[in-house]
NUGU-528975 format. One record per residue (C-alpha): x, y, z; residue in three letters; chain. Coordinates in steps of 0.1 Angstrom, whole numbers, plus 5000, padded with zeros to 4 digits. Layout:
<rs>
+------+------+------+-----+---+
:    u :    v :    w :   r : c :
+------+------+------+-----+---+
:    X :    Y :    Z : ALA : A :
...
+------+------+------+-----+---+
</rs>
This chain:
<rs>
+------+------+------+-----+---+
:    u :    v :    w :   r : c :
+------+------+------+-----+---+
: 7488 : 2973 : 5203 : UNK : A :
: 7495 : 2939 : 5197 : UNK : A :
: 7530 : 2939 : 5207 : UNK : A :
: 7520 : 2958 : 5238 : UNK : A :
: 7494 : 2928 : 5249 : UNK : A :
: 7519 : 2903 : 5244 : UNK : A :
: 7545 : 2919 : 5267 : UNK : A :
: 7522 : 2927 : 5295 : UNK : A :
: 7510 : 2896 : 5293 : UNK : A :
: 7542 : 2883 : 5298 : UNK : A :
: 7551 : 2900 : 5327 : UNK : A :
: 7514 : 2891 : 5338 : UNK : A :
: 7528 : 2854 : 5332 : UNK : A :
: 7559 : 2858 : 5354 : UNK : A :
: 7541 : 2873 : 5383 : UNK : A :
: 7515 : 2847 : 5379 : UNK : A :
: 7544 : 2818 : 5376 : UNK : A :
: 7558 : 2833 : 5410 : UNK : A :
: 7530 : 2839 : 5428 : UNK : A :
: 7528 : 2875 : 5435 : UNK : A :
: 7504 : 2883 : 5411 : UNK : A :
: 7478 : 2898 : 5436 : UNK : A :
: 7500 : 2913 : 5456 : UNK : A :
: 7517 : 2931 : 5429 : UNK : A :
: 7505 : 2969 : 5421 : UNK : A :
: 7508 : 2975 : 5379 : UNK : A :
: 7500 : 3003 : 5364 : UNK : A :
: 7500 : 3008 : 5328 : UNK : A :
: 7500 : 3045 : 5314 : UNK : A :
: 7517 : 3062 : 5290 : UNK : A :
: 7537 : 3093 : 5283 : UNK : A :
: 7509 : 3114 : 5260 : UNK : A :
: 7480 : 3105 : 5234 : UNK : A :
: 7477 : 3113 : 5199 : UNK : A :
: 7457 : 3136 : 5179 : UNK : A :
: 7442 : 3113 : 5151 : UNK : A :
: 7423 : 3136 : 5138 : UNK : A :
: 7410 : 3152 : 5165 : UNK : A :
: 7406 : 3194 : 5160 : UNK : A :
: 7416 : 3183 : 5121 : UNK : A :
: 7452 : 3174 : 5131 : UNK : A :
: 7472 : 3148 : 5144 : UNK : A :
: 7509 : 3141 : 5166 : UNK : A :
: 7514 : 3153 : 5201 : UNK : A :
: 7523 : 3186 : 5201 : UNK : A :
: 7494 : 3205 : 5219 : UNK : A :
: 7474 : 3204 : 5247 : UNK : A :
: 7438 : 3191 : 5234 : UNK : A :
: 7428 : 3161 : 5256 : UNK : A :
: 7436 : 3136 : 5226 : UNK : A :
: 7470 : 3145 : 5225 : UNK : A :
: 7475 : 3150 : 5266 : UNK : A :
: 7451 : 3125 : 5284 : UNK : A :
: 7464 : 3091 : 5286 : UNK : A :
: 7451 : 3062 : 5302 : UNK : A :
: 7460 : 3052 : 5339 : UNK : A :
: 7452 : 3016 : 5349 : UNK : A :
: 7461 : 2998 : 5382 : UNK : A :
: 7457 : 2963 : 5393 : UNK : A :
: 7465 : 2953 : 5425 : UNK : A :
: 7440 : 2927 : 5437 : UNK : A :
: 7457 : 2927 : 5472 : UNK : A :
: 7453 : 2963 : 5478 : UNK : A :
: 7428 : 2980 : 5454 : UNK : A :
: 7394 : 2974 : 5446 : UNK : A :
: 7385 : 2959 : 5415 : UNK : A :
: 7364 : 2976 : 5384 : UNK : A :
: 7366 : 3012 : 5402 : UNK : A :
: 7367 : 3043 : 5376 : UNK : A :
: 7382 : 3075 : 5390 : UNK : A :
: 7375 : 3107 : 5374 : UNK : A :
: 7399 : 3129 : 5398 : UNK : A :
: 7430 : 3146 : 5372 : UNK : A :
: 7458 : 3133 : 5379 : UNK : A :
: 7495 : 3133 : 5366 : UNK : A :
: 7521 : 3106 : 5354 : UNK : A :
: 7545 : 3121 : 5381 : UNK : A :
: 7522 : 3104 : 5405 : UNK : A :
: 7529 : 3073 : 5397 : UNK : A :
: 7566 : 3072 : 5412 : UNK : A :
: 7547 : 3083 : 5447 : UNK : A :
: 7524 : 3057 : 5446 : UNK : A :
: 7547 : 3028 : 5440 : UNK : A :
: 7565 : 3041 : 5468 : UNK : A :
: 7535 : 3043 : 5490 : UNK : A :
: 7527 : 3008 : 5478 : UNK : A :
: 7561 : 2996 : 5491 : UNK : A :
: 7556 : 3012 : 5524 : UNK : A :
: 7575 : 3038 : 5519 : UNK : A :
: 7565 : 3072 : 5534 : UNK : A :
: 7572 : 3099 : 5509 : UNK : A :
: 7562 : 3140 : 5514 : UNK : A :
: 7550 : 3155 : 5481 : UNK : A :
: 7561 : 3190 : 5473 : UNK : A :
: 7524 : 3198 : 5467 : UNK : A :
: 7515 : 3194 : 5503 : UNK : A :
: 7539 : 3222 : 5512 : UNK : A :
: 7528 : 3254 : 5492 : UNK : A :
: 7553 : 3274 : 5511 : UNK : A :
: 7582 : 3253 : 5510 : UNK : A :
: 7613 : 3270 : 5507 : UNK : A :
: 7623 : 3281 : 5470 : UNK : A :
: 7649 : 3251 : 5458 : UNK : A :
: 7633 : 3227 : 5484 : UNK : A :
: 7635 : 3194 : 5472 : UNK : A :
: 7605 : 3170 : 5469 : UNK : A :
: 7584 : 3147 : 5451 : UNK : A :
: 7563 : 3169 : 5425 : UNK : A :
: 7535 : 3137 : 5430 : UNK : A :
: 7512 : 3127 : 5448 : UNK : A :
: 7502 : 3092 : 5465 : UNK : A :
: 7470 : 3084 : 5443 : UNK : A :
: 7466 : 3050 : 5465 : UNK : A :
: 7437 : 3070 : 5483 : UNK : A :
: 7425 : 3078 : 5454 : UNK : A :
: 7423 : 3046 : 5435 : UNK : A :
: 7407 : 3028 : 5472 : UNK : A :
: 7383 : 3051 : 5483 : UNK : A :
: 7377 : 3081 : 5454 : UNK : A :
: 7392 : 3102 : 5479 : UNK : A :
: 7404 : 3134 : 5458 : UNK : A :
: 7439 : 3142 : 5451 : UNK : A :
: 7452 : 3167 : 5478 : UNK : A :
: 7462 : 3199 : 5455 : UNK : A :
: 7449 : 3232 : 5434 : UNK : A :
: 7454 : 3217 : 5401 : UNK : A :
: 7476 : 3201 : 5376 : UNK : A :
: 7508 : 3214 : 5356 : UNK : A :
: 7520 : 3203 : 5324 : UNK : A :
: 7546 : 3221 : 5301 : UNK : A :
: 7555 : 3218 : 5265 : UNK : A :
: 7582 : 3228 : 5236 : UNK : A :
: 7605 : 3259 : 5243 : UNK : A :
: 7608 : 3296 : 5226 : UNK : A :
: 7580 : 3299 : 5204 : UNK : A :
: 7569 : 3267 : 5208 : UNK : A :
: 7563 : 3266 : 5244 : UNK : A :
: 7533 : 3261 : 5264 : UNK : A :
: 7515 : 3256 : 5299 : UNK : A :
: 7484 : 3239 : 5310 : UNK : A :
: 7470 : 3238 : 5344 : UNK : A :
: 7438 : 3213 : 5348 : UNK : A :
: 7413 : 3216 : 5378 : UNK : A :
: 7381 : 3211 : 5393 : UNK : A :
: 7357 : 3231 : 5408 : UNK : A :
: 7329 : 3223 : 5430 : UNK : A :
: 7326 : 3185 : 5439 : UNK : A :
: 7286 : 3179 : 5438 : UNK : A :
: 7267 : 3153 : 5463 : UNK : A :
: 7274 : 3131 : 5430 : UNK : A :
: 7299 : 3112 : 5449 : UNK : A :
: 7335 : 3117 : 5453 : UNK : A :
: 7358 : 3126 : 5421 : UNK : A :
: 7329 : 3143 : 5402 : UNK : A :
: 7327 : 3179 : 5396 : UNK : A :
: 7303 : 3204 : 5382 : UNK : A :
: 7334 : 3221 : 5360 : UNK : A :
: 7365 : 3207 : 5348 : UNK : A :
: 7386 : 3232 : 5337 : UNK : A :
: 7414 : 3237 : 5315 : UNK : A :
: 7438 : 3268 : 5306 : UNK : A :
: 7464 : 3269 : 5282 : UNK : A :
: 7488 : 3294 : 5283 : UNK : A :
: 7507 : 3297 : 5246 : UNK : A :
: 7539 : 3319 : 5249 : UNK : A :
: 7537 : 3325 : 5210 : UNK : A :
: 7522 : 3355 : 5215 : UNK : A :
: 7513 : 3355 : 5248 : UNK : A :
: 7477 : 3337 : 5241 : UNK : A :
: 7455 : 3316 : 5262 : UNK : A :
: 7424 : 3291 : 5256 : UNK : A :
: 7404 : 3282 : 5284 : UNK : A :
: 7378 : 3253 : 5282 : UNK : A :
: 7352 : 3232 : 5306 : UNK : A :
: 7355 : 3200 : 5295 : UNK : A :
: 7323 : 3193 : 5317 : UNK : A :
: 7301 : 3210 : 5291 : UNK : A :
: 7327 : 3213 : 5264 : UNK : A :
: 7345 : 3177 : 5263 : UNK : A :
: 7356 : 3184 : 5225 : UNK : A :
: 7371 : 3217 : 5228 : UNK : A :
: 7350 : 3236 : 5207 : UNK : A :
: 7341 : 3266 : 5231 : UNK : A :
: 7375 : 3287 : 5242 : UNK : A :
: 7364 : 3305 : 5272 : UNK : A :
: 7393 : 3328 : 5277 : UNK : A :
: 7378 : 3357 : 5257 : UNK : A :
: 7349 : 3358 : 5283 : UNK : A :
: 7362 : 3345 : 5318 : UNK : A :
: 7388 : 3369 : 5321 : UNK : A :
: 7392 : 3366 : 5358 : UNK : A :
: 7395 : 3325 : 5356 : UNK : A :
: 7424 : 3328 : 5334 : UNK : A :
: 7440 : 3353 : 5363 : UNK : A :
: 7434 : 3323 : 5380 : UNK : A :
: 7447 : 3299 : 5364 : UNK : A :
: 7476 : 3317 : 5353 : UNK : A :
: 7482 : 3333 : 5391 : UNK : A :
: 7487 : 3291 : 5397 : UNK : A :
: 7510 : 3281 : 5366 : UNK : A :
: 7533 : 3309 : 5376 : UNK : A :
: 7532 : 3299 : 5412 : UNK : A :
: 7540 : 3263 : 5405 : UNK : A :
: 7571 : 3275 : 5380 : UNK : A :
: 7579 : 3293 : 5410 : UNK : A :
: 7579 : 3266 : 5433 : UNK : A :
: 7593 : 3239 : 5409 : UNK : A :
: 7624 : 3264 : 5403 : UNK : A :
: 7613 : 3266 : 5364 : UNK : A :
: 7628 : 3305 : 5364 : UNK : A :
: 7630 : 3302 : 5327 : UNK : A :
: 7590 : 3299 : 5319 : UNK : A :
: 7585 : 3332 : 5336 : UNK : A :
: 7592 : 3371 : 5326 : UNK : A :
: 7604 : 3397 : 5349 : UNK : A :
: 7574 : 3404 : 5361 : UNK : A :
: 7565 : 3371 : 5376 : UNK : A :
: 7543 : 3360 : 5343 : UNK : A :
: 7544 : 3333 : 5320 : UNK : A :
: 7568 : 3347 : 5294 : UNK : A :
: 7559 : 3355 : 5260 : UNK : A :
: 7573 : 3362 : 5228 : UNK : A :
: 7557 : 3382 : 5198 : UNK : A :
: 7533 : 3362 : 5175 : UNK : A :
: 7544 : 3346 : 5143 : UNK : A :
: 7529 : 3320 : 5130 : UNK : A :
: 7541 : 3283 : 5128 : UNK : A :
: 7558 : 3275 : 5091 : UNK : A :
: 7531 : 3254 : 5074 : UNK : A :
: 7554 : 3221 : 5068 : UNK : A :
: 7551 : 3218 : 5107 : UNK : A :
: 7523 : 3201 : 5104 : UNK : A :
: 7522 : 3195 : 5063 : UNK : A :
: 7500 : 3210 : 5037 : UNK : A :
: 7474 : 3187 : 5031 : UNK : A :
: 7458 : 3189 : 5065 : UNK : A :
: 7446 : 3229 : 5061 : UNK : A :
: 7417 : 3228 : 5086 : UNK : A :
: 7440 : 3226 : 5111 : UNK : A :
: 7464 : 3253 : 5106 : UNK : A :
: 7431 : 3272 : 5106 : UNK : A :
: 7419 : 3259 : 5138 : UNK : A :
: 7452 : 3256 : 5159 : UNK : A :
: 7466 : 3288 : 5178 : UNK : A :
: 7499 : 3286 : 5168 : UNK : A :
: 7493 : 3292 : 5134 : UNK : A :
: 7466 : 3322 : 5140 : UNK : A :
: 7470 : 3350 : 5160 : UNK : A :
: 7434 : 3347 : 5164 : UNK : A :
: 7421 : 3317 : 5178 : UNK : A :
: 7391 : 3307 : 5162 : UNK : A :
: 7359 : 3304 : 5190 : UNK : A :
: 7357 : 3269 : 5179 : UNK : A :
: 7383 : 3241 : 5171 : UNK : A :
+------+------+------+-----+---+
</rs>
């Protein structure tokens, strides 16, 4: 963390030096959290909000209003749009077109400048993350349901599915009343999964990712075998008995 201060502040330092500090959009992020601890476990590999939500910061005193919190999900491939749209640069975002032609080419983000002004919410069903490949691989799609007269980005649900082809397995959670995970859903809302996996496949289709889908147009799948225990080393045992991979039942709480 420390080295991390000392290099944005040195980049702060330059743009200060030049003076284009407030008319200069940064955003710090990064590519995926950790799991320290969380669910008993720790690393990167799945998709529990410690190990896939990240933080997204933007200063741009010129532009953007200062001390705003936005609770709109929202994607790191966003961020390539937004400089863009910072720049002045008009840019058409392959969500905006849900019937684009299969092997159109377009920006998978979106422009979150409205967004980070206004609150405004992102313009598209959900969000799509992948992970791993073969057994290993896995899909979530994030989204909100029902924006309340709580103001703009809030929601009454926040959901997440998870789609684990190791055995074709899904977890579903509402991180609205369920921010730690504990509740998987997917047992008992049957016809949100559909849902939600209906939209991953869709979005595989339209991102020309043939190879995450089976012959019938679903996620694909492969027959259950659990995860060797050294993948995640034998002194942690609450989590291979909490984590999906290494059960072919998931346990109702994690």
């Amino acid at each position: 963390m420390e080295q991390i201060d000392e290099g944005i502040g040195a980049i702060v330092r330059a743009l200060r030096d030049g003076g284009i500090l407030d008319n200069t959009l940064i955003v710090i992020s990064a590519d995926h959290g950790e799991l320290l601890g969380d669910h008993g476990g720790w690393g990167k590999r799945s998709f529990y909000e410690g190990s896939v939500t990240v933080p997204l910061l933007m200063h741009w005193p010129a532009g953007l209003p200062g001390g705003a919190i936005r609770q709109a999900p929202v994607s790191t491939v966003d961020v390539f749009p937004t400089f863009l749209a910072a720049a002045g640069i008009q840019v058409t975002s392959s969500a905006n077109l849900p019937d684009a032609p299969k092997g159109w080419v377009g920006l998978d983000g979106l422009n979150l400048l409205p967004a980070a002004r206004d609150g405004a919410l992102p313009d598209r069903p959900g969000i799509a993350a992948e992970y791993g490949s073969g057994r290993t691989f896995k899909l979530m799609w994030r989204w909100d349901e029902t924006a309340p007269s709580g103001g703009p980005g809030s929601a009454d649900h926040r959901w997440k599915y998870v789609w684990l082809a190791n055995g074709g397995r899904e977890q579903l959670f509402d991180l609205a009343a369920d921010p730690e995970e504990r509740q998987n859903l997917a047992s008992t809302d049957t016809g949100r999964c559909r849902q939600a996996h209906d939209a991953l496949a869709h979005w595989c289709t339209q991102t020309d990712f043939d190879n995450a889908l089976d012959t019938d147009g679903r996620l694909i799948s492969v027959p259950f075998e659990p995860f060797p225990l050294g993948q995640v080393k034998e002194r942690q045992p609450a989590w291979v008995s909490r984590d999906p991979d290494f059960n072919a039942e998931p346990a109702a709480t994690a």
